[in-house]
VMD Tcl script that draws the C-alpha trace (Angstrom):
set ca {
  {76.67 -160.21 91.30}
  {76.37 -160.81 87.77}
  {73.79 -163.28 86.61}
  {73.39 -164.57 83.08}
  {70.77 -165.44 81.46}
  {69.68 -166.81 77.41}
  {68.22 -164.54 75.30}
  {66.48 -165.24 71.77}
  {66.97 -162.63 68.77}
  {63.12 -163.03 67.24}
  {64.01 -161.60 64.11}
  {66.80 -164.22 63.39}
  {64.77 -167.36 64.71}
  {64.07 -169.30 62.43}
  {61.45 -172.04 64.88}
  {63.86 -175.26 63.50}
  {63.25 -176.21 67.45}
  {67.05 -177.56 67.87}
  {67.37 -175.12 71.53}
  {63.86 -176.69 72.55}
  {65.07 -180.05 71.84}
  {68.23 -179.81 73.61}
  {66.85 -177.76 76.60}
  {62.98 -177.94 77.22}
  {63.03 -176.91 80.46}
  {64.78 -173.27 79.17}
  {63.66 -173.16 75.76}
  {60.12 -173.41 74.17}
  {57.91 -172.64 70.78}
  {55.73 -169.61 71.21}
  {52.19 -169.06 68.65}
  {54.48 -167.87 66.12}
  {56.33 -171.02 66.11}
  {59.57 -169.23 67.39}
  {61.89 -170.35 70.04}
  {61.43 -168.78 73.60}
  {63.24 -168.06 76.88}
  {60.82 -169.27 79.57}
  {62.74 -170.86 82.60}
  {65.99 -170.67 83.89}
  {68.81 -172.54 85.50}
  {68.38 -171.58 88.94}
  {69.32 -174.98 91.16}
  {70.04 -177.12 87.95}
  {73.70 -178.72 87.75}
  {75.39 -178.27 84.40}
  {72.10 -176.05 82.85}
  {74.42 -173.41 81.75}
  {76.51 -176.02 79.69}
  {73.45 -177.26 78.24}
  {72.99 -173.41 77.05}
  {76.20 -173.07 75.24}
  {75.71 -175.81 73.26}
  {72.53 -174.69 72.40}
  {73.53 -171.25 71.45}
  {76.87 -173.30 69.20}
  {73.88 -175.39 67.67}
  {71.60 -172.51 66.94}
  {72.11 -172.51 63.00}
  {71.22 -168.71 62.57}
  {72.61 -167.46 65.58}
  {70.00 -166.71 67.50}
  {70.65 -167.28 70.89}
  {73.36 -165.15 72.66}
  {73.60 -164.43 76.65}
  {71.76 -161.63 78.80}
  {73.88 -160.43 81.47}
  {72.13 -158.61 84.45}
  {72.89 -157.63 87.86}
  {71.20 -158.91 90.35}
  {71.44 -158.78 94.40}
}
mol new
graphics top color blue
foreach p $ca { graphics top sphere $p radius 0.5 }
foreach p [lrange $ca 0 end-1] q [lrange $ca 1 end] { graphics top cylinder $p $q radius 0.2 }
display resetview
């Protein structure tokens, strides 16, 4: 099975916040003031929606998908 997953590019963040205000519950500012993957869309109806229009709004790109195997 292939599970996807957001990733953040840290050199290309820019910390404008626009992922963290469309998806707070994925996205957050770390001490540096740059945007963060820290949860995930495990039982969350239309989360990965949510993502893509993050990672359309992202003005520099930053956000792209992770894909991973899992079990």
């Amino acid at each position: 099975m292939i599970m996807k997953k957001p990733k953040i590019d840290q050199g290309k963040c820019i910390g404008c916040g626009l992922c963290v205000s469309l998806m707070e519950k994925v996205f957050r500012l770390n001490e540096e003031g740059k945007a963060e993957v820290y949860g995930g869309c495990e039982g969350w109806e239309g989360c990965e929606g949510k993502i893509v229009e993050a990672i359309e709004a992202c003005p520099v790109q930053a956000i792209s998908w992770e894909t991973a195997k899992g079990r």
